[in-house]
C-alpha positions as a Python dict, from the first residue, in 0.01 Angstrom:
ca = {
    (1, 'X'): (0, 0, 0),
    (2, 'X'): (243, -158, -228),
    (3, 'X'): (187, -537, -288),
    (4, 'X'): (414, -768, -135),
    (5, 'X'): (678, -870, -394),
    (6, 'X'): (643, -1218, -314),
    (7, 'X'): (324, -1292, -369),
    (8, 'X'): (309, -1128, -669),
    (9, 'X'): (620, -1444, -849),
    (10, 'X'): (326, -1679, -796),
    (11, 'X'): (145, -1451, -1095),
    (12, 'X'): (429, -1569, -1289),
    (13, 'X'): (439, -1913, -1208),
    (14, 'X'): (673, -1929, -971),
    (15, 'X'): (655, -2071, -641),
    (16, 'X'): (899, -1940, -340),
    (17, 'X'): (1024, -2200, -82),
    (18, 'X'): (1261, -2119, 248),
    (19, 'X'): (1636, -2255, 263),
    (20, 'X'): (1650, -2272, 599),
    (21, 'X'): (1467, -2469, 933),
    (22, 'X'): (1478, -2457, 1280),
    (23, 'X'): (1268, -2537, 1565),
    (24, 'X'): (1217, -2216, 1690),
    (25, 'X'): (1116, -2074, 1379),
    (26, 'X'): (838, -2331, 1402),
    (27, 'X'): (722, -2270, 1736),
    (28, 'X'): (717, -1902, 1704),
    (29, 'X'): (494, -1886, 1433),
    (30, 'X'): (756, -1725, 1214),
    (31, 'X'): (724, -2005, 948),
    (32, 'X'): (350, -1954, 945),
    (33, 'X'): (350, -1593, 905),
    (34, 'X'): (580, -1660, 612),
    (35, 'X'): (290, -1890, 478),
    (36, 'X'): (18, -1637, 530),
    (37, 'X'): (188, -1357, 470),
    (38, 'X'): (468, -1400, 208),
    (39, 'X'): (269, -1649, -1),
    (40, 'X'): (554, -1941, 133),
    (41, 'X'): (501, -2309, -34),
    (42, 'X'): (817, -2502, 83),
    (43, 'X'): (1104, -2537, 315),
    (44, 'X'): (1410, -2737, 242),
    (45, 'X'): (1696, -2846, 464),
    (46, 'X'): (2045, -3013, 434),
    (47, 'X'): (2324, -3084, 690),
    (48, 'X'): (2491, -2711, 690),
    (49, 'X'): (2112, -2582, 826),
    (50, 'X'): (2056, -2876, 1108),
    (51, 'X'): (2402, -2793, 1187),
    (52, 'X'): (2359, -2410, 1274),
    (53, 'X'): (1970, -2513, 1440),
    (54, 'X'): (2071, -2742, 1638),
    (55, 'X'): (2455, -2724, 1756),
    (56, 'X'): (2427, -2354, 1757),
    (57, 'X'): (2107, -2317, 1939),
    (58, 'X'): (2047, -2443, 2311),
    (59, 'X'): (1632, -2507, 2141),
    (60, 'X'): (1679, -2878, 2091),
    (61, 'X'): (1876, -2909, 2410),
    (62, 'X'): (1577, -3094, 2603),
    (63, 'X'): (1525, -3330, 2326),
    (64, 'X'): (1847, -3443, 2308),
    (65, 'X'): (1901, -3502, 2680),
    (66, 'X'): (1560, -3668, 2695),
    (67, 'X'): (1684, -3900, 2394),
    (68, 'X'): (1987, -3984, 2556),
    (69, 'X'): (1843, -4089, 2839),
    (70, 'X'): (1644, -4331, 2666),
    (71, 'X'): (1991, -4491, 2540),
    (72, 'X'): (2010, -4329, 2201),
    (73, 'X'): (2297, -4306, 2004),
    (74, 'X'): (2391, -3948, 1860),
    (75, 'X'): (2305, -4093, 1455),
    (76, 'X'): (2000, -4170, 1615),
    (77, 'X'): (1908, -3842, 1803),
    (78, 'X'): (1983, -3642, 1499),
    (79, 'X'): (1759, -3865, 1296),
    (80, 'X'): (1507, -3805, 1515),
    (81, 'X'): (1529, -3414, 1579),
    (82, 'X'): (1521, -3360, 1204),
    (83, 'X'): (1216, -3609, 1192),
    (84, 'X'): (1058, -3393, 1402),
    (85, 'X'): (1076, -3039, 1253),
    (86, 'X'): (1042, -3202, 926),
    (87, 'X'): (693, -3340, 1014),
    (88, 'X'): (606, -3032, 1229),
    (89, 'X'): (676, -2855, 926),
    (90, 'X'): (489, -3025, 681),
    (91, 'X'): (213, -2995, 870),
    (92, 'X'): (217, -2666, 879),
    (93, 'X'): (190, -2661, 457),
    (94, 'X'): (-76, -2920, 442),
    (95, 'X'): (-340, -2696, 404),
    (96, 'X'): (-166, -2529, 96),
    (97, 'X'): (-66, -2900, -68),
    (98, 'X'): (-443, -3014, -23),
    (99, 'X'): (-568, -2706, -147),
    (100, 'X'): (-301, -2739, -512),
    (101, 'X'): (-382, -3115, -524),
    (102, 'X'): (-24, -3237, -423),
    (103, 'X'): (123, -2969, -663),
    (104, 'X'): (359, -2777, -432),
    (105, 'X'): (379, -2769, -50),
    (106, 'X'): (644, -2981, 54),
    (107, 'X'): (956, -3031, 298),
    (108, 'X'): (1284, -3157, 269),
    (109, 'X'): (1524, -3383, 420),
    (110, 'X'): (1824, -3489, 294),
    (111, 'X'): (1985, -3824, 329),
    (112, 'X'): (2323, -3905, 512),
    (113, 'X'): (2629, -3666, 257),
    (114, 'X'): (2811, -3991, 330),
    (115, 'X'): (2618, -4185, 98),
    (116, 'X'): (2634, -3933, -211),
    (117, 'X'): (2863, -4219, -365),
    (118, 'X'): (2634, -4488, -245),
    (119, 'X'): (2361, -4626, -478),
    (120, 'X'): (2203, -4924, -241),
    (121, 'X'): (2242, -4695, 82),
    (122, 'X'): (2119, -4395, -11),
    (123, 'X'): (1744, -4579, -110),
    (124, 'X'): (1766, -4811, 174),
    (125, 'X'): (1760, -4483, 375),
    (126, 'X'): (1563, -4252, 152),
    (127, 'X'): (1310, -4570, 276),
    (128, 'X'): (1369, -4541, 593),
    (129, 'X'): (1346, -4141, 629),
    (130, 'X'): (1023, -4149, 418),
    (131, 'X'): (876, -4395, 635),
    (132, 'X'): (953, -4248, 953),
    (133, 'X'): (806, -3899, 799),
    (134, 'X'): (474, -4053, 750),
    (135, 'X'): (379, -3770, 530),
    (136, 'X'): (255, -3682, 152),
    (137, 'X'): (398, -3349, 97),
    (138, 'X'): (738, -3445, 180),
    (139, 'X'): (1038, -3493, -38),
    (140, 'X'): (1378, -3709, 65),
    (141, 'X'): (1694, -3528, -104),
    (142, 'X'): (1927, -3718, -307),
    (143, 'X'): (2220, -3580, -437),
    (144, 'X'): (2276, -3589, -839),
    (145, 'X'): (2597, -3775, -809),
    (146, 'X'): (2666, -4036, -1099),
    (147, 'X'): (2584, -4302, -806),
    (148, 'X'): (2243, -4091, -722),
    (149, 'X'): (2081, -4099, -1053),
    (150, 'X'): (2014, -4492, -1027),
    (151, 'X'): (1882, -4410, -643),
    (152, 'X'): (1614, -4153, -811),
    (153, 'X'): (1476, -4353, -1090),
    (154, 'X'): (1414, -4637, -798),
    (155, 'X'): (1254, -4396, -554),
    (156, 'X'): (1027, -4247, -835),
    (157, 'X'): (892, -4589, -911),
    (158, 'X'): (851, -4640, -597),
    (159, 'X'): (631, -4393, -572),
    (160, 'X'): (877, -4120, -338),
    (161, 'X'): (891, -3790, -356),
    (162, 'X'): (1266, -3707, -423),
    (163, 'X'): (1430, -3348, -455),
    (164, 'X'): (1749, -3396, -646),
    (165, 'X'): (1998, -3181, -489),
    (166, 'X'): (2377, -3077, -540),
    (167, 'X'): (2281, -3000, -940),
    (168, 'X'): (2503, -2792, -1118),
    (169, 'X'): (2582, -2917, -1491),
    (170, 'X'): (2352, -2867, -1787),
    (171, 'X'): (2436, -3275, -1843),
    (172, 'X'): (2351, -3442, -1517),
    (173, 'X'): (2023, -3251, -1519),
    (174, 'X'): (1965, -3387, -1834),
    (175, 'X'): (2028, -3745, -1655),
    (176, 'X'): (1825, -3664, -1375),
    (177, 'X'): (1509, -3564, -1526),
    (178, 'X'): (1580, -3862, -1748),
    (179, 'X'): (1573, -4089, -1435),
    (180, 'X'): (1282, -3904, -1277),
    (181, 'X'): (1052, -4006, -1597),
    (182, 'X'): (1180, -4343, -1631),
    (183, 'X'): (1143, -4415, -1305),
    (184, 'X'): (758, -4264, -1354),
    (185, 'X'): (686, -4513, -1688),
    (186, 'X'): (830, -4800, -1446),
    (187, 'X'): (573, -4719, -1197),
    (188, 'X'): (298, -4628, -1463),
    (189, 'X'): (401, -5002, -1616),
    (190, 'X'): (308, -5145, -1302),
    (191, 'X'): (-62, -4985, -1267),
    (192, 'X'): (65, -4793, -941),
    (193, 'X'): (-66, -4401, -962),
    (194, 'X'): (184, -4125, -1031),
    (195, 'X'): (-50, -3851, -998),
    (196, 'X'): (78, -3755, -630),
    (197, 'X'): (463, -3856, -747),
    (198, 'X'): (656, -3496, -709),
    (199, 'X'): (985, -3419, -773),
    (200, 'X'): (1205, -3134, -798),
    (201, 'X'): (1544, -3094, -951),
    (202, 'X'): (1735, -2839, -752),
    (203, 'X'): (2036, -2672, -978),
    (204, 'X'): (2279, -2494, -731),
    (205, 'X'): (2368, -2075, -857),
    (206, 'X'): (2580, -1890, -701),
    (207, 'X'): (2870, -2157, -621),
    (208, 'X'): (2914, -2163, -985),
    (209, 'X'): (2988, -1786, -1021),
    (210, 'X'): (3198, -1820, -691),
    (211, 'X'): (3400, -2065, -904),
    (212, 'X'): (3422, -1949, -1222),
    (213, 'X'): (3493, -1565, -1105),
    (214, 'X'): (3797, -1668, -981),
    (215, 'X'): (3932, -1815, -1235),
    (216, 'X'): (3781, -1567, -1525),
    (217, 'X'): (3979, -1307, -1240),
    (218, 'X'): (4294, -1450, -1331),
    (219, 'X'): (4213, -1397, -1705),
    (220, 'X'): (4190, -981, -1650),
    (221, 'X'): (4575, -897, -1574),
    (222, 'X'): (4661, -1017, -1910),
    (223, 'X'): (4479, -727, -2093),
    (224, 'X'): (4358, -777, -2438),
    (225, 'X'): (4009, -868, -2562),
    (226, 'X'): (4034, -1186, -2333),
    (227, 'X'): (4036, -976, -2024),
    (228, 'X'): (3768, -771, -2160),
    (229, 'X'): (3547, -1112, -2229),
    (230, 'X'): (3661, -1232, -1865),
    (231, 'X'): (3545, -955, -1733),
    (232, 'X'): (3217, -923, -1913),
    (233, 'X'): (3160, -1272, -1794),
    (234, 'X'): (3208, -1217, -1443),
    (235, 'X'): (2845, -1355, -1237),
    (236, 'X'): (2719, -1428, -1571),
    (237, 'X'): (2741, -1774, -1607),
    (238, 'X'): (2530, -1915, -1338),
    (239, 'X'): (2210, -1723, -1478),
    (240, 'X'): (2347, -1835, -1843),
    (241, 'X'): (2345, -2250, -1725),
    (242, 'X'): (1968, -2177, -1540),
    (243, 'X'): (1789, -2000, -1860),
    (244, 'X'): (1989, -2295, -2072),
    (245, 'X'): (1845, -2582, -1822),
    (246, 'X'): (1488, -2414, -1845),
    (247, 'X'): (1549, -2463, -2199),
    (248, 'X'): (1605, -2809, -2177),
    (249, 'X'): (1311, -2883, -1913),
    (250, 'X'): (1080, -2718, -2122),
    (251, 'X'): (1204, -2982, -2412),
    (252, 'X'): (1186, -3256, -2206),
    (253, 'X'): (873, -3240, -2022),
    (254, 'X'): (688, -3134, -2352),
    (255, 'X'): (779, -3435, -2538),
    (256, 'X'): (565, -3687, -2662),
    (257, 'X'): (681, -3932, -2443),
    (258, 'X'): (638, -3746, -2121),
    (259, 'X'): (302, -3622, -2258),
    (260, 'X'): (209, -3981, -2258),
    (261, 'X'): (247, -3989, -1849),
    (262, 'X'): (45, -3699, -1841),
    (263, 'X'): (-243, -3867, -1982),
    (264, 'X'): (-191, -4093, -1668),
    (265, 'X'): (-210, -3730, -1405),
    (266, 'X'): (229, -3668, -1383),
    (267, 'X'): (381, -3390, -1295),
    (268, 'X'): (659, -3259, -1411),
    (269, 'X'): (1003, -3237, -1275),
    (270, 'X'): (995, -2887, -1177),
    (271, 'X'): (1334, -2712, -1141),
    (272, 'X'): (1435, -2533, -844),
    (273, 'X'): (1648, -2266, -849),
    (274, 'X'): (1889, -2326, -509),
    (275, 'X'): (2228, -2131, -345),
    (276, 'X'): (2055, -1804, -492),
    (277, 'X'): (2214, -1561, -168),
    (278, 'X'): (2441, -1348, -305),
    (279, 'X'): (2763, -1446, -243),
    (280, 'X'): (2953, -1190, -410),
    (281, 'X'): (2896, -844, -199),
    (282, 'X'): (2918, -650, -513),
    (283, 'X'): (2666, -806, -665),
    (284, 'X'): (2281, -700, -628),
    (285, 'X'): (2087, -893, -306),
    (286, 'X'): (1857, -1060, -508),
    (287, 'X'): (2051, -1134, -797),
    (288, 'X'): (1939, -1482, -838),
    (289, 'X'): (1582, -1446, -814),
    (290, 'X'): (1491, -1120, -1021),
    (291, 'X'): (1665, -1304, -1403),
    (292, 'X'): (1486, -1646, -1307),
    (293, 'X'): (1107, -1632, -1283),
    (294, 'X'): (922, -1807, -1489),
    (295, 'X'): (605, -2104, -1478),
    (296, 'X'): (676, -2427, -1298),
    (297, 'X'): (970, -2329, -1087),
    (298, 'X'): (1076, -2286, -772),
    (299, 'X'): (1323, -2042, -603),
    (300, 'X'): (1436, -2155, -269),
    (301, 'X'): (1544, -1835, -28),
    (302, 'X'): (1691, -1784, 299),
    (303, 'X'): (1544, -1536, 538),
    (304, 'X'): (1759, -1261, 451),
    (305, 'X'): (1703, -1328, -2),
    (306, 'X'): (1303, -1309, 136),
    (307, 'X'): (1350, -1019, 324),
    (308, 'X'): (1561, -856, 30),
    (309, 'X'): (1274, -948, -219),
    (310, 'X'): (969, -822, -24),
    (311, 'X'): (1132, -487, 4),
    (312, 'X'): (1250, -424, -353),
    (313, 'X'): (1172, -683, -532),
    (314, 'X'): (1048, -627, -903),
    (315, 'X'): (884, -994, -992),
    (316, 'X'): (848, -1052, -1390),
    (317, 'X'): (888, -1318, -1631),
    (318, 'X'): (1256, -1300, -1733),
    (319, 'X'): (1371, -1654, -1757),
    (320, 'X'): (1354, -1720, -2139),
    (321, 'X'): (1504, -1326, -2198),
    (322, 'X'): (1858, -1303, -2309),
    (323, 'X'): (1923, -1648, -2421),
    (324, 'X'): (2132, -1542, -2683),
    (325, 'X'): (2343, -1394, -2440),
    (326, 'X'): (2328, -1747, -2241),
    (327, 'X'): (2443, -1933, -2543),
    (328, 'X'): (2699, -1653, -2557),
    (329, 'X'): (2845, -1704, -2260),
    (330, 'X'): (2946, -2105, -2254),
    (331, 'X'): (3081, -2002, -2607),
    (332, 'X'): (3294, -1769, -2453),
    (333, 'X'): (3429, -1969, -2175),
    (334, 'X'): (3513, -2225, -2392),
    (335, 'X'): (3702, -2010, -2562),
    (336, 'X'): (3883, -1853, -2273),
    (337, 'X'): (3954, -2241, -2195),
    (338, 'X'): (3731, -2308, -1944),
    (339, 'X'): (3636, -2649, -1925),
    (340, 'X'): (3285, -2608, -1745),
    (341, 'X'): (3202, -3015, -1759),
    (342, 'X'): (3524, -2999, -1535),
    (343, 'X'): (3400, -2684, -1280),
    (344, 'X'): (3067, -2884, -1249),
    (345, 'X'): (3244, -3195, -1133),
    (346, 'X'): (3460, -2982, -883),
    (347, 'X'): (3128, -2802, -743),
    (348, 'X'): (2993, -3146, -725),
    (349, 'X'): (3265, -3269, -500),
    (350, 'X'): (3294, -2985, -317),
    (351, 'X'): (2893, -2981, -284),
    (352, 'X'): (2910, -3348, -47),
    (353, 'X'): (3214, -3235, 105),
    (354, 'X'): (3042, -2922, 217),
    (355, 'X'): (2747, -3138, 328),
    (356, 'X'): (3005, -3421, 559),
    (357, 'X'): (3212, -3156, 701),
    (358, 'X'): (2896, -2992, 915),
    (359, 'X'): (2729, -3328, 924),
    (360, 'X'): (3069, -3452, 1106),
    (361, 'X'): (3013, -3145, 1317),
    (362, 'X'): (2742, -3185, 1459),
    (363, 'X'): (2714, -3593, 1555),
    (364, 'X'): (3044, -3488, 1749),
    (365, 'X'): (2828, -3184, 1920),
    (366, 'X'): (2529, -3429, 1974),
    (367, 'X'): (2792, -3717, 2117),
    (368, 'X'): (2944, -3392, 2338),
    (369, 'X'): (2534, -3334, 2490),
    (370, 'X'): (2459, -3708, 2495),
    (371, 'X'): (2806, -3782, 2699),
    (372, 'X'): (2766, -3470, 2906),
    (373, 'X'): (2416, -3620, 3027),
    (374, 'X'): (2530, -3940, 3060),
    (375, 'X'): (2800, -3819, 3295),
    (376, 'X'): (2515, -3600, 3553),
    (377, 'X'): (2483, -3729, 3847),
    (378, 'X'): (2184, -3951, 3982),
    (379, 'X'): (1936, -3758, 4146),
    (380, 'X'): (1859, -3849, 4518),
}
């Protein structure tokens, strides 16, 4: 029988985490079969996900009448069904985070979208969430916003697990990993341990072809060896900016000065390769997996990229092929005129807008339940 596809990326160093929670994919055992059987090492979450679990699901539906009862607010019933399948999920990959020494096995929760811009507010509740987890192997999302980088340098000395999220410039990763080690020397200064410190740095794929498609697709009327360039770049750059960032990791955490925290049991920064569905239907299904395996990484994957990569998946180690071809391709959109500093800001703001607008959604849905229980009558 032909090996599963999945297990084999961990033979090349890479480790394969799921983009996606719910509670009934915990009760069911789903999310353990995925662990036993697929060779799964993570789950991560954000505010589009607890939207779709819980608002479009009638699962949670006890819980939040039970917690309304009891007086609490709709902020404070989501924070407290997340809570919930976060821990219940961690749990479930303590065995594997034991058994790799703190090396991978973790869970995700983001903090509020609202405080992307928010430097004091978004530790005060990274806090707050970590403390209410209660568990090693989890990590507290903070966006890579200008305002966020400050927020993960504090939380690394600290001595909490962060996974930087909404990455999607070749700069700000260079900032964040920058934080992430400082914030490691801080700690190391101050004779804490940073042996069980993780962190991930999650750069964002296929928004950045969405983006940059379009406006390479306006480029192809004009005929001419522009259009032919435009088109050659078409769901090339994304790949091009991961295989350039693994580039740069592979500088960073090699240095002397990050060798000198290893001495002290750190880990590196690892990055994680996030948004890799397929947006594009004419692209291939696993598009953003296949060019992108390689040692210390991580590929987070919804249900449907898994299924996709158990039954054709071809694992290798591609990530440091075709870099001339990467270097190529930010040469060429600079010469097409494509300001890609400026498309990684856009994604960027688009990134925490995407984030509010289903965190919005679904405090009104919880406020809906909470009020519609409020309003039943009295039994007896």
């Amino acid at each position: 029988m032909k090996e599963n596809p999945l297990l084999r990326l961990g033979q090349f160093g890479q480790s394969i985490w799921l983009d996606d929670i719910r509670r009934q994919l915990i009760t069911s055992g789903e999310l353990q079969r995925l662990i036993e059987e697929d060779g799964l090492l993570g789950v991560t979450s954000n505010p589009s996900i607890f939207d779709k679990a819980i608002a479009g699901t009638q699962d949670y539906d006890s819980s939040i009448r039970a917690l309304a009862l009891q007086g609490k607010t709709p902020y404070e019933i989501y924070r407290v069904l997340t809570v919930e399948d976060i821990q219940r999920s961690a749990d479930l990959f303590r065995p594997q985070f034991d058994k790799l020494d703190g090396r991978d096995g973790y869970v995700s929760l983001e903090v509020s979208p609202k405080l992307a811009h928010d430097t004091a507010a978004t530790i005060a509740e990274a806090r707050e969430l970590w403390a209410a987890l209660g568990r090693p192997n989890v990590m507290i999302k903070v966006p890579a916003t200008r305002e966020g980088l400050p927020a993960i340098q504090q939380l690394t000395r600290e001595g909490i697990n962060v996974n930087v999220t909404l990455l999607f410039g070749i700069p700000r990763y260079q900032e964040v990993a920058k934080a992430y080690i400082a914030g490691l020397e801080e700690r190391a200064l101050k004779k804490e341990p940073i042996h069980r410190v993780a962190s991930v740095a999650s750069f964002f794929l296929s928004r950045i072809d969405v983006l940059v498609d379009s406006r390479l697709e306006k480029l192809t009327p004009e005929g001419g060896h522009r259009a032919e360039i435009a088109r050659a770049l078409q769901g090339q750059v994304a790949i091009a900016s991961a295989k350039l960032a693994y580039q740069i990791y592979k500088k960073i955490f090699g240095s002397e000065r990050f060798r000198k925290l290893i001495d002290r049991g750190a880990h590196p920064q690892r990055l994680l390769w996030a948004s890799t569905s397929t947006k594009n239907p004419a692209y291939n299904d696993v598009k953003y997996v296949e060019p992108l395996i390689g040692k210390e990484t991580v590929n987070t994957m919804t249900l449907e990229t898994i299924r996709a990569y158990r039954n054709h998946g071809q694992p290798a180690s591609r990530l440091e092929e075709g870099m001339e071809e990467a270097h190529q391709a930010f040469q060429h959109l600079s010469e097409l005129g494509i300001d890609i500093d400026q498309v990684t800001r856009q994604l960027e703001d688009e990134g925490v807008h995407k984030f509010i607008v289903p965190f919005d959604s679904l405090v009104a849905t919880l406020e809906a339940k909470r009020a519609a229980t409020l309003a039943e009558p009295l039994d007896g």
